[in-house]
C-alpha positions as CSV (number, residue, x, y, z in Angstrom):
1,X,-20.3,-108.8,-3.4
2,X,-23.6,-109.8,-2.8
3,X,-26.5,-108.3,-4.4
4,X,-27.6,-107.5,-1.5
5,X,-24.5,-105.1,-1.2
6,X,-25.2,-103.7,-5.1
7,X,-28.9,-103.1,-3.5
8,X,-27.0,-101.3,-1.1
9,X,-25.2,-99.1,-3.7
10,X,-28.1,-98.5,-5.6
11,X,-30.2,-97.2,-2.9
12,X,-27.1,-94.9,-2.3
13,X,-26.9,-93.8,-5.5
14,X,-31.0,-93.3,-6.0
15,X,-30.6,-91.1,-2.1
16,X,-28.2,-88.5,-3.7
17,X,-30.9,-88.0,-6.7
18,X,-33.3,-87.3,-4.0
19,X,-31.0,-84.4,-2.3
20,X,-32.2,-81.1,-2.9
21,X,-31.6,-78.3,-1.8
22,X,-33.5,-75.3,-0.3
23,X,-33.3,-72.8,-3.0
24,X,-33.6,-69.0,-2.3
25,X,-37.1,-68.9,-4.0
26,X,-38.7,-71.4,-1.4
27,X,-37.3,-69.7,1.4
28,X,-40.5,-66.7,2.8
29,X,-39.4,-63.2,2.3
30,X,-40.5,-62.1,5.4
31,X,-39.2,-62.4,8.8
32,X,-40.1,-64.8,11.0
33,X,-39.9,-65.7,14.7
34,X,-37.4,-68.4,15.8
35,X,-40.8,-71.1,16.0
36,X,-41.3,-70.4,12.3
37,X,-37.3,-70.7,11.1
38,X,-37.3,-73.9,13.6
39,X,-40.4,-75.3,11.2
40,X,-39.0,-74.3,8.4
41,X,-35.7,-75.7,8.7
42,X,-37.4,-78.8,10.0
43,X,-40.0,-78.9,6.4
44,X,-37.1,-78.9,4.3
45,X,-34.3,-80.5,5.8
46,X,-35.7,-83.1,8.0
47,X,-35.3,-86.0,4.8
48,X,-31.1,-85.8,5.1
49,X,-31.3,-86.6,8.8
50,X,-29.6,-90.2,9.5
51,X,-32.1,-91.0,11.3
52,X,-35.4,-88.4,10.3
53,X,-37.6,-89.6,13.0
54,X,-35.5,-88.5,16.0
55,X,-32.8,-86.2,14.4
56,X,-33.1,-82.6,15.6
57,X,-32.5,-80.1,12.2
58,X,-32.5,-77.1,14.1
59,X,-33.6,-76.0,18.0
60,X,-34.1,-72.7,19.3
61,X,-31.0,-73.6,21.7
62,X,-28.6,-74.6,18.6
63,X,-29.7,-70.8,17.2
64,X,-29.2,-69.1,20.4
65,X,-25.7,-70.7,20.5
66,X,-25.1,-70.1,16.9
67,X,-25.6,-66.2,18.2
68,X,-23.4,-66.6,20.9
69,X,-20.7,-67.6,18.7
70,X,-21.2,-65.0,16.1
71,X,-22.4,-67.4,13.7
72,X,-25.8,-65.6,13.3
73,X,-26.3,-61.9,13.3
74,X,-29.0,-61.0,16.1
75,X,-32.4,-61.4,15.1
76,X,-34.5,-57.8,14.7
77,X,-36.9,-57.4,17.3
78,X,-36.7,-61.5,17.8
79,X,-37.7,-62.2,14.2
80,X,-35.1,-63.6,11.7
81,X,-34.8,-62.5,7.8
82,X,-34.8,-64.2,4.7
83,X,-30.5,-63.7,5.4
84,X,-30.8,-65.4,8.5
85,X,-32.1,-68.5,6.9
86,X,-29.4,-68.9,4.2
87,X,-26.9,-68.1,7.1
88,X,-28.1,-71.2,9.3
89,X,-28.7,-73.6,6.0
90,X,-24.4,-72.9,5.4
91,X,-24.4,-73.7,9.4
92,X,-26.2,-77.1,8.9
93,X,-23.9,-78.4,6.0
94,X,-21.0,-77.2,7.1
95,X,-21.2,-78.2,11.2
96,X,-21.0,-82.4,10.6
97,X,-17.4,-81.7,8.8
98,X,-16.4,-78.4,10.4
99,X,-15.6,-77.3,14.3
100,X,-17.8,-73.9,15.4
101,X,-14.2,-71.8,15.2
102,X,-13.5,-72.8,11.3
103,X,-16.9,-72.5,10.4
104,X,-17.2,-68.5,12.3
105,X,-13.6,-68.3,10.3
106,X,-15.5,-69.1,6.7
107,X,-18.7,-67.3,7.6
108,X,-17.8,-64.1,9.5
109,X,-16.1,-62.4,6.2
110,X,-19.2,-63.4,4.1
111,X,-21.6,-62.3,6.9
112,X,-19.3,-58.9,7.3
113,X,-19.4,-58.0,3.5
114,X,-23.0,-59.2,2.1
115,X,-25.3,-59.9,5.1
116,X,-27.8,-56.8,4.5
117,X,-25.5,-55.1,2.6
118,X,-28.5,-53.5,0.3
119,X,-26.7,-54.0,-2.5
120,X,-27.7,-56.1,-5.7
121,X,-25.3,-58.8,-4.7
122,X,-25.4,-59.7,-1.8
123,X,-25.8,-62.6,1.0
124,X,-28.6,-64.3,-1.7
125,X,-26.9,-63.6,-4.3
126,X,-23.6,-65.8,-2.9
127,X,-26.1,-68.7,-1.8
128,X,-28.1,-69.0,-5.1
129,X,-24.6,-69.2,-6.8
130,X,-22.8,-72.1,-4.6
131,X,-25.4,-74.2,-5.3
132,X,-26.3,-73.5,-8.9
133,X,-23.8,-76.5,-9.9
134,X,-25.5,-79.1,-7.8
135,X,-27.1,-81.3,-10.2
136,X,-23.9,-81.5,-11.8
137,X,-21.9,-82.2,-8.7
138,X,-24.2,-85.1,-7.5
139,X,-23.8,-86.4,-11.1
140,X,-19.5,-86.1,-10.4
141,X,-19.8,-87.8,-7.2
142,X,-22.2,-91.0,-8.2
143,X,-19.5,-91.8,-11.0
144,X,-16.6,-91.5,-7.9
145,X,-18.9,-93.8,-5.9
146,X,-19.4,-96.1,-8.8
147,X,-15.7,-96.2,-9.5
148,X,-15.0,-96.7,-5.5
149,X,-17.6,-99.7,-5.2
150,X,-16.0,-101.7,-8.8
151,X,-12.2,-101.2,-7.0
152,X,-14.1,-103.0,-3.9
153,X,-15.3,-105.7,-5.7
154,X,-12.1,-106.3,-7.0
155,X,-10.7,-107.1,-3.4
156,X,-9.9,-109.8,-1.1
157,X,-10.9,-112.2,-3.7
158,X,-7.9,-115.2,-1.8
159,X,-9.9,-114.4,1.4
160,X,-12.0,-117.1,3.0
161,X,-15.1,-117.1,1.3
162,X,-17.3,-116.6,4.6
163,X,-15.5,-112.8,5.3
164,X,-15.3,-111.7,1.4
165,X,-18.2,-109.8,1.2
166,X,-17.6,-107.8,4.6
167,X,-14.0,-107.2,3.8
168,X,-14.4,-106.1,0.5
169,X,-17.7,-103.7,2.1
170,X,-15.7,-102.1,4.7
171,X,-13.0,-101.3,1.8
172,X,-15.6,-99.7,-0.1
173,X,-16.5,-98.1,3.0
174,X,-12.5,-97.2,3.1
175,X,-12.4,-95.7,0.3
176,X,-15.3,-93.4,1.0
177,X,-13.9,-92.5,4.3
178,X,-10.3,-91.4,2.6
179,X,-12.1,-89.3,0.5
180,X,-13.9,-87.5,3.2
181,X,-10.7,-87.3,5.3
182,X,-8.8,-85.8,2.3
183,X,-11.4,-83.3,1.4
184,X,-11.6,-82.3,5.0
185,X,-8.2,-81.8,5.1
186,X,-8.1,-79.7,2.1
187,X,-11.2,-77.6,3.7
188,X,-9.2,-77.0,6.9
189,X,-6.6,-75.8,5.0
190,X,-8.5,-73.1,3.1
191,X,-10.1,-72.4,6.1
192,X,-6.6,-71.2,7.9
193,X,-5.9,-69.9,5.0
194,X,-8.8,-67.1,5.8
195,X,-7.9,-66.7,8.8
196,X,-4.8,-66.0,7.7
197,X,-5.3,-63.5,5.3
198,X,-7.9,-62.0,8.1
199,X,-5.0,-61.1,10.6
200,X,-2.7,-59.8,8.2
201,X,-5.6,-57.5,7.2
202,X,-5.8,-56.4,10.7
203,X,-2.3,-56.0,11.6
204,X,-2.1,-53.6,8.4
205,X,-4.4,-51.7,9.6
206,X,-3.0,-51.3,13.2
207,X,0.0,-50.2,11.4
208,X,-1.8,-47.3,9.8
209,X,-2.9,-46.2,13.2
C-alpha cells in the first residue's frame, strides 16, 4: 500500500484516541428541558458524527419517538433527569448497529430495574461501569486494526500493479466489515436471548395466576 493508505491507518488509529466518552460526572444533575438535553447531546457527541457539520446527534423529534417506543421514560413535567441522559447516550451507540425493537429488548429490563430506582446502584451506577474499561478496549481494538491492515498488505501481491493498492484497501476494508458483521451477529443473539428469558418470566407468572 501506499503511504498514503498507512496515512490513512494512522489517522484511524489517532481518531479512536480521540473517542471519549460522556462520563456520569460531565453530565448536569439537574433536569433539563428537551432544548437543553438537545445541546447537550449535541456539545458532547457532535465530534463522532461522520460528517459533524450536517449530522443530527439528537432532535426533539428522535426523543419524542424514542418515547413512543418506550425507549425513554416520560420526561417529569417536560424536563428530563440526569437518567434520561444516560438512557438516550445507550440510544445513540447502540441505534447505528441495532433495530428500535432489539434495542427496547436490551434497555426495557435495565430501564424497569434501575431507572430511579433510589437505590445506591442504580441506572448511573450500570453506565459509569460499562464504560470504565474503555481506554483498555480502544487499546484491544487498534492492535485488531493493526493486525487487519498488515494481513491486507500481504494481499493481491500477483495483481496488476495499477489495482493493488485498491484491492488490497477494500480487503482491509473486508476484514473490518466481517468483524462488525460477526459481532452484530453475536449481539443479536444475546439480544433474543433477553427476550427470551423475558417471556418465560411472564408466562411463569401467568401460571401463578
Amino acid at each position: 500500500m501506499t503511504i498514503d493508505t498507512e496515512d490513512l491507518l494512522n489517522s484511524i488509529l489517532a481518531s479512536l484516541d480521540r473517542i471519549e466518552y460522556i462520563k456520569s460526572e460531565d453530565i448536569p444533575d439537574i433536569d433539563l428541558y428537551m432544548d437543553q438535553v438537545t445541546t447537550f447531546m449535541d456539545s458532547k457527541l457532535r465530534s463522532t458524527a461522520r460528517y459533524p457539520g450536517e449530522d443530527k446527534v439528537l432532535t426533539k423529534t428522535m426523543i419524542n419517538n424514542y418515547a413512543k417506543n418506550d425507549l425513554l421514560p416520560p420526561p417529569v413535567k417536560k424536563k428530563y433527569s440526569k437518567e434520561h441522559v444516560i438512557l438516550l447516550i445507550f440510544i445513540y451507540y447502540y441505534k447505528s448497529i441495532l433495530s428500535i425493537n432489539d434495542i427496547q429488548t436490551l434497555l426495557r429490563p435495565i430501564t424497569e430495574q434501575f431507572f430511579q430506582n433510589g437505590q445506591d446502584f442504580n441506572l448511573e451506577s450500570i453506565y459509569t461501569e460499562v464504560f470504565s474499561m474503555k481506554k483498555e478496549l480502544v487499546e484491544s481494538l487498534k492492535e485488531d486494526v493493526r493486525e487487519e491492515y498488515k494481513q491486507s498488505e500481504g494481499m493481491f501481491t500477483d495483481a496488476p500493479e495499477e489495482s493493488r493498492e485498491f484491492l488490497q484497501k477494500f480487503s482491509f476494508i473486508c476484514m473490518l466489515s466481517f468483524d462488525v458483521y460477526v459481532k452484530k451477529l453475536m449481539i443479536e443473539k444475546l439480544v433474543d436471548e433477553f427476550s427470551g428469558e423475558k417471556q418465560s418470566d411472564e408466562e411463569k407468572k401467568e401460571k401463578k395466576k
